[in-house]
C-alpha positions as CSV (number, residue, x, y, z in Angstrom):
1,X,5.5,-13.2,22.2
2,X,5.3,-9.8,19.9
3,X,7.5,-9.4,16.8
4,X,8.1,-5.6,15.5
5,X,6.5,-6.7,11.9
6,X,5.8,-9.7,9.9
7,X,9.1,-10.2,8.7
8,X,10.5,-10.9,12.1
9,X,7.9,-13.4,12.6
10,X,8.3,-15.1,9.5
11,X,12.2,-14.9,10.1
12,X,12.0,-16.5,13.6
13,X,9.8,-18.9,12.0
14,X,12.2,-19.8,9.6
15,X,14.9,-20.6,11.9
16,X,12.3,-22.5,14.0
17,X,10.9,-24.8,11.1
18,X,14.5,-25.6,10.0
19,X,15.7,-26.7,13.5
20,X,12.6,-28.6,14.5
21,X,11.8,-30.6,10.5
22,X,15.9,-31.0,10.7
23,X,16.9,-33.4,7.3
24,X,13.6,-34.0,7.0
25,X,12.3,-31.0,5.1
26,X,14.1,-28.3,3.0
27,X,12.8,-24.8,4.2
28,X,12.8,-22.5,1.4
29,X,13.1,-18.6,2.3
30,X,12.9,-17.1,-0.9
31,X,9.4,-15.1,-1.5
32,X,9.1,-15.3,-4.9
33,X,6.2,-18.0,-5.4
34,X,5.2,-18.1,-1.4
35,X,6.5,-16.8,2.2
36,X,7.7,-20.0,2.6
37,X,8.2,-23.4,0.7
38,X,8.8,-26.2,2.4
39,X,10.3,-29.4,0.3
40,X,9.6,-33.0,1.7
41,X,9.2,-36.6,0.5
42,X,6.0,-38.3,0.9
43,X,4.9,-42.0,0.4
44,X,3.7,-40.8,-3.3
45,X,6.8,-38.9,-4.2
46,X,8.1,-35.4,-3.4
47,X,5.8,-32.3,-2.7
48,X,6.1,-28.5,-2.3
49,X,4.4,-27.4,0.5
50,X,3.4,-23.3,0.7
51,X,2.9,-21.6,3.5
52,X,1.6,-17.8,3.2
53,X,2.3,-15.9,6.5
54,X,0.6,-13.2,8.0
55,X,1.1,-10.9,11.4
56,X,-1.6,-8.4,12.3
57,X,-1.0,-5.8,14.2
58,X,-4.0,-4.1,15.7
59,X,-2.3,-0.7,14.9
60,X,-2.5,-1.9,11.0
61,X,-6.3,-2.6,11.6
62,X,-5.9,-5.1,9.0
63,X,-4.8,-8.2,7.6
64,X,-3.8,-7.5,4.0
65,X,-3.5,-10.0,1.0
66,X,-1.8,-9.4,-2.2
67,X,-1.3,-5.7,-3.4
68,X,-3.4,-2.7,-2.5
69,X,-5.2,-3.1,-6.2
70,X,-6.1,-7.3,-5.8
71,X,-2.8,-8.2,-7.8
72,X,-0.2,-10.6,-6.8
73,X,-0.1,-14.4,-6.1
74,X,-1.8,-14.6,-2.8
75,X,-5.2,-13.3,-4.6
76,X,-4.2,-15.0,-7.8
77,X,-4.3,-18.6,-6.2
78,X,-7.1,-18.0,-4.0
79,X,-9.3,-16.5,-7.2
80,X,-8.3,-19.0,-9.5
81,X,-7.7,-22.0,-7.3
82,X,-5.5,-24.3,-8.6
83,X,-6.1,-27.8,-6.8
84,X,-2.4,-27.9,-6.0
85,X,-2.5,-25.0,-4.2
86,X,-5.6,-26.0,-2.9
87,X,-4.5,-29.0,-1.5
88,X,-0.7,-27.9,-0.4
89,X,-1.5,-24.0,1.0
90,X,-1.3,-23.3,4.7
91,X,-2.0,-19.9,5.8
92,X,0.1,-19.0,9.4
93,X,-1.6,-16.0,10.7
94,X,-0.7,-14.4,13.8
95,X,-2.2,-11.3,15.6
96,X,0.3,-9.4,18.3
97,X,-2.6,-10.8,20.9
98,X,0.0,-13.5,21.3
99,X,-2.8,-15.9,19.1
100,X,-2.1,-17.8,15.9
101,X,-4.5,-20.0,13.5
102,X,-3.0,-22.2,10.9
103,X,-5.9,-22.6,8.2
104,X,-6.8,-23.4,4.5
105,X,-7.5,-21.3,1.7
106,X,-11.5,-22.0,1.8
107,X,-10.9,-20.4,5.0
108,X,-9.6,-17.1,4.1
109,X,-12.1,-17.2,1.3
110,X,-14.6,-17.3,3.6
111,X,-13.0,-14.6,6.0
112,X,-12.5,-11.9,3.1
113,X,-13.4,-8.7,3.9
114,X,-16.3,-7.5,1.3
115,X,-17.2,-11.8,1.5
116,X,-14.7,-12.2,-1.7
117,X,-11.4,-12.3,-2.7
118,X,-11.2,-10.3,-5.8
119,X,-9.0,-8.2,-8.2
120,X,-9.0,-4.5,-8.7
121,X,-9.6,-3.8,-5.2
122,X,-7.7,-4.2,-1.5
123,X,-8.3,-7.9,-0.3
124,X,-7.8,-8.2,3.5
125,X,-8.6,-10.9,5.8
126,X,-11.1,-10.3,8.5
127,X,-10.1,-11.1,12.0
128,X,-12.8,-13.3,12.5
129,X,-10.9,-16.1,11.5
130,X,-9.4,-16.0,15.2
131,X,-12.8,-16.1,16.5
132,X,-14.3,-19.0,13.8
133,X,-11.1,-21.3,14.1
134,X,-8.7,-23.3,16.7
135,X,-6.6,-20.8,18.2
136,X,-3.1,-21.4,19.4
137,X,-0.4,-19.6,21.3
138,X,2.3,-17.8,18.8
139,X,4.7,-19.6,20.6
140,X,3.8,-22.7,19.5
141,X,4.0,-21.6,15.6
142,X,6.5,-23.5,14.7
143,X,4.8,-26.8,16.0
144,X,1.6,-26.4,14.3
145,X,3.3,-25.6,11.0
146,X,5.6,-29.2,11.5
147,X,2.7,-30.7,12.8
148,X,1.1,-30.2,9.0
149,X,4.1,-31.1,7.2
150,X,5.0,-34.2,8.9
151,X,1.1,-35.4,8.6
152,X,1.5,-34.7,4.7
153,X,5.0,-36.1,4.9
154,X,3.3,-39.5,5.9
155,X,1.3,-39.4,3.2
156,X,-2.1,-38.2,5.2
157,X,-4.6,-36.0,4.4
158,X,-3.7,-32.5,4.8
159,X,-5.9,-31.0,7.8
């Protein structure tokens, strides 16, 4: 499965999370704190999950965080790293292979071109991450990501 840009795979995403999670989750489009938010109830009361999607095309050569100067939340939150975030990110990214990973954000820390994530620069994510991590088909992107919210919906450990 190829999408044109990483819109169109966040938007079929979107339609995909809100007709597998059902009632059981609100899916939040709007980008203004994350590419997605996903609202659930756990045993310990209601959480925000966020879920930062990225799509690399090998034509891009790159899978770019934040701004092209380091500014923006992604950095922000991986710089300063709020245990919320720490705890409640997911990072969805997706290369037009047709392969996915679904990871933390001690993982893309660790896969930052330049070995950091840092401001007044261009942060990208090296495409090792595919190579260091479980794998999955793009297809099943949609599964992995309920797979995490309805673990942290029961009250487990985020994976």
């Amino acid at each position: 499965m190829k999408f044109q840009t990483e819109d169109t795979y966040r938007d079929w995403l979107l339609r995909g999370l809100r007709l597998r999670l059902g009632s059981h989750a609100v899916v939040l489009d709007s980008k203004n704190v994350s590419d997605v938010v996903i609202c659930i109830d756990t045993p310990n009361g209601p959480r925000a999950l966020f879920l930062e999607v990225k799509y690399a095309k090998e034509s891009a050569g790159r899978i770019g965080i934040g701004d092209a100067v380091g500014s923006g939340f992604q950095p922000e939150i991986l710089i300063k790293r709020p245990t919320y975030f720490e705890v409640y990110t997911r990072w969805l990214i997706a290369s037009d292979d047709g392969w996915a990973v679904l990871v933390d954000n001690t993982t893309v820390r660790n896969h930052a071109a330049g070995g950091a994530v840092a401001t007044g620069k261009q942060n990208n994510i090296r495409d090792s991450v595919f190579q260091d991590h479980r794998c999955f088909r793009i297809d099943d992107s949609v599964e992995q990501v309920a797979a995490w919210v309805e673990s942290t919906a029961r009250g487990l450990t985020p994976p």
